[in-house]
N, C-alpha and C positions, 0 to 999 in steps of 0.2 A: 504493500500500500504506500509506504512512505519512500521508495525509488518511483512509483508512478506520481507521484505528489507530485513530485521534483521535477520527474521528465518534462510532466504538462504544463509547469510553470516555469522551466526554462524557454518552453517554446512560446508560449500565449504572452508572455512581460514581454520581450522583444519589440514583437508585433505592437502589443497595448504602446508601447512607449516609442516609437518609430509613429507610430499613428499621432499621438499627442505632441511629440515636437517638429513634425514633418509635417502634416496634412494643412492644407488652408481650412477654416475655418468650416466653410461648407462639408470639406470632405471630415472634417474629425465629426461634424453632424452625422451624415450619412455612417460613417463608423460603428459611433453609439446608434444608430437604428438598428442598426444588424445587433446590436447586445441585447437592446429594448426587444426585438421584434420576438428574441429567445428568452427572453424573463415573461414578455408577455404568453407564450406557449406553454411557459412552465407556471403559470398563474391562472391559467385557465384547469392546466391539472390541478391544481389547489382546489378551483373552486367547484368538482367533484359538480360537473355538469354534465349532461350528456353530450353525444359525438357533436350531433348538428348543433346545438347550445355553444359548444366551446369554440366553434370555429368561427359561429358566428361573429364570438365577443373578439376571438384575436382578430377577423377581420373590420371590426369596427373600432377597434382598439388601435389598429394600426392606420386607419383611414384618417384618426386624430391626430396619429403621430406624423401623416402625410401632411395634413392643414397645418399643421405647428412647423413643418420643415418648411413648408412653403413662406410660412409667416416671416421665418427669421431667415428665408435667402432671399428675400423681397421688401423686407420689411414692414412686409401689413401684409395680411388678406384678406379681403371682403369689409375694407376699412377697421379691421383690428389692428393695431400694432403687434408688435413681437413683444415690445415692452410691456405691455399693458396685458399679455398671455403669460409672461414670464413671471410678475408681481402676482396675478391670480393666485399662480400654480403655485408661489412659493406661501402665500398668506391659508390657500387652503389646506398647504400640507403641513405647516405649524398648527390650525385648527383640528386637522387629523390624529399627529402624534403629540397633542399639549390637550387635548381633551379628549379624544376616544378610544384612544388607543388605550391609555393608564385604566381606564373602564374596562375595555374590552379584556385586556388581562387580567384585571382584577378578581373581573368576576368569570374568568375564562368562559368566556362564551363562545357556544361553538354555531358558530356564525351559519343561516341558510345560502344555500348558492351565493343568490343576485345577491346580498348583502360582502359576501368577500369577492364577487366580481367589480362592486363598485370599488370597495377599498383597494383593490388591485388598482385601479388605475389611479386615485390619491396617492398609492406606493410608486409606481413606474413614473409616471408619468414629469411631476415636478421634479422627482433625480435625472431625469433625464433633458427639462429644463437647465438644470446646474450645473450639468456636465458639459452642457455649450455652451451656457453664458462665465460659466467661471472660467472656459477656458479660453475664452474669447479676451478674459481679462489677463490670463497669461497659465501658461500649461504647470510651469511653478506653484501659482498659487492656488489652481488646481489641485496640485499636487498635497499641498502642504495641509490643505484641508482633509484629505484622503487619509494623510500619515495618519490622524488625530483619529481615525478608526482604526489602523491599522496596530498604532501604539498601543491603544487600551486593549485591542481583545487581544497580544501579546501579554502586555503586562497582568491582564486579567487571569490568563491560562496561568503563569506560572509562581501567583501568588497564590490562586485559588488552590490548584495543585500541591501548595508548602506548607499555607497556612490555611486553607479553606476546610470549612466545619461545619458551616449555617448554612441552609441549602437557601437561593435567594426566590425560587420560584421552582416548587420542587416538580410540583402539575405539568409546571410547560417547560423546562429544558433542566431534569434534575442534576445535571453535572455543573450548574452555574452556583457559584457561593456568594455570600453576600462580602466575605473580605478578599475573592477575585473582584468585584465591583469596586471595594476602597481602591485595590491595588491598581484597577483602570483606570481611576480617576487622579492619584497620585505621580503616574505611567504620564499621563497628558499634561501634568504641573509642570513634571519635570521636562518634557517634549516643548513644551511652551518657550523656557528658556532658553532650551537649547537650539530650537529654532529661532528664534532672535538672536541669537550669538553667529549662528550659521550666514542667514538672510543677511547680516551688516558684514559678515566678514569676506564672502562670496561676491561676483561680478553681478549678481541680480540684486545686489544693494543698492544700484541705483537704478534700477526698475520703479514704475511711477507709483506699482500696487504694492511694493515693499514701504516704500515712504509711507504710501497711506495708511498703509496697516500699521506702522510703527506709530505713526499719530494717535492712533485710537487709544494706546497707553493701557491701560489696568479693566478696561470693558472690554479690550480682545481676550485676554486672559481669563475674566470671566465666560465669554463667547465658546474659550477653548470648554473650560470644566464642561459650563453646558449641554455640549455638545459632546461631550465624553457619551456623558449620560443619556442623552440622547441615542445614542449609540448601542449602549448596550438596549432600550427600548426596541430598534428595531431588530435587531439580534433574536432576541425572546418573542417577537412579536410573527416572524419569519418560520421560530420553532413552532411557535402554537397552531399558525396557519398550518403546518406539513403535519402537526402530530392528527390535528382535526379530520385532515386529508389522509390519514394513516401511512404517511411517504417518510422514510428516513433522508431523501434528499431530495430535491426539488426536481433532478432529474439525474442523468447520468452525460450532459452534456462534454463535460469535464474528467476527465479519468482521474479517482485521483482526489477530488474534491467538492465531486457531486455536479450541482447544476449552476447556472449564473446567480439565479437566488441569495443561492449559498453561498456565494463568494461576493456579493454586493448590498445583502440582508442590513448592514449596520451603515451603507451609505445612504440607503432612501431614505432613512432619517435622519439624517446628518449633512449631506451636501446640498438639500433644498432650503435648510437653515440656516446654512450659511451661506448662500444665496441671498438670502433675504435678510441678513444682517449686513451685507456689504450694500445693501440698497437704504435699508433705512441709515447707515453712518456715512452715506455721500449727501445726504439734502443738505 
């Protein structure tokens, strides 16, 4: 399992990362389509529909994601802005994972169809907003927001592992502990710092989105925490959908490490947020 781990993610970073500082803007769109169009296939398996039902949803699903590419390689369609899609997307997906989501697992509920077919696309859809507008703002800082998932559910595995004892949500992903949680969010303090040491020390110190973000001072740092935690929400939230759906992974797209879901579960909550925290600290 863990030589197949490796193989697949020596081959797919490349790509992923060749795409993100190589592509023009339009193409790193079309890009993430093709990730969306396979999270969307694997969200219709979630939502334990029948055949004609689910093909439907990914064909309408994606006929959305056609009108939104049209928006932002045009900039309007049918007198929308891209901008004013983009704010939606991020305002509704804050309203998703800051009020219903913490319900929804609280009281693990196991959602009918069309109720997890809509929240499939409040999940898909504004990540996939954020994946072309923050990169539009620079593949860096892109990037950097990414880490802030990628550090806590490290730091999470291997303190919950050393020190974990308290199951933190035993129903929907019993291997999660509540002090791998502290450990995630202490993981991203320290990631905080040491990305500001990095970003001023590096040639993308005078990048226009490093400045800005260096301006914001002691509200990006909170921004980071938040967003930790945020993180592990769509983590747990990703589990409950597959355990509801009786799937140990979202698919087998990925040898090795399951399905796109599963490897992008803690960005949907997390990169449409911060999206919409670098919009409300430009006014």
């Amino acid at each position: 399992m863990l030589k197949t781990r490796v193989i697949t993610a020596l081959v797919i970073l490349p790509v992923v990362l060749l795409a993100l500082f190589a592509l023009p803007g339009w193409g790193w769109a079309l890009f993430t389509f093709g990730i969306v169009a396979a999270a969307v296939w694997e969200w219709s398996r979630l939502c334990r529909l029948p055949s004609g039902a689910a093909l439907a949803y990914q064909v309408i699903t994606l006929g959305i994601c056609a009108v939104i590419f049209l928006a932002y390689d045009r900039g309007s369609v049918a007198g929308i802005a891209f901008e004013q899609i983009k704010r939606a997307g991020f305002v509704l997906s804050l309203l998703f994972w800051a009020l219903v989501v913490p319900m929804w697992l609280w009281s693990t509920w196991k959602s009918p169809p069309v109720a997890t077919a809509i929240a499939g696309w409040l999940v898909i859809l504004p990540t996939w907003l954020a994946l072309i507008s923050l990169r539009d703002i620079g593949p860096w800082l892109l990037l950097s927001f990414a880490a802030i998932v990628w550090v806590a559910d490290i730091a999470a595995y291997f303190i919950g592992r050393r020190f974990g004892k308290k199951k933190l949500a035993p129903a929907i992903s019993p291997g999660k502990t509540i002090e791998g949680a502290y450990g995630a969010v202490a993981g991203v303090m320290l990631y905080f710092f040491l990305w500001r040491y990095l970003v001023g020390a590096t040639p993308v110190s005078t990048d226009a989105w490093v400045r800005e973000l260096q301006s914001h001072g002691w509200s990006l740092f909170g921004a980071f925490i938040v967003l930790s935690l945020f993180s592990i929400m769509g983590d747990l939230f990703e589990s409950w959908m597959k355990r509801c759906a009786e799937m140990k992974d979202s698919s087998n797209l990925l040898p090795g490490h399951g399905g796109i879901l599963d490897r992008i579960d803690a960005l949907t909550s997390t990169l449409p947020l911060a999206g919409l925290y670098l919009l409300l600290m430009s006014r």
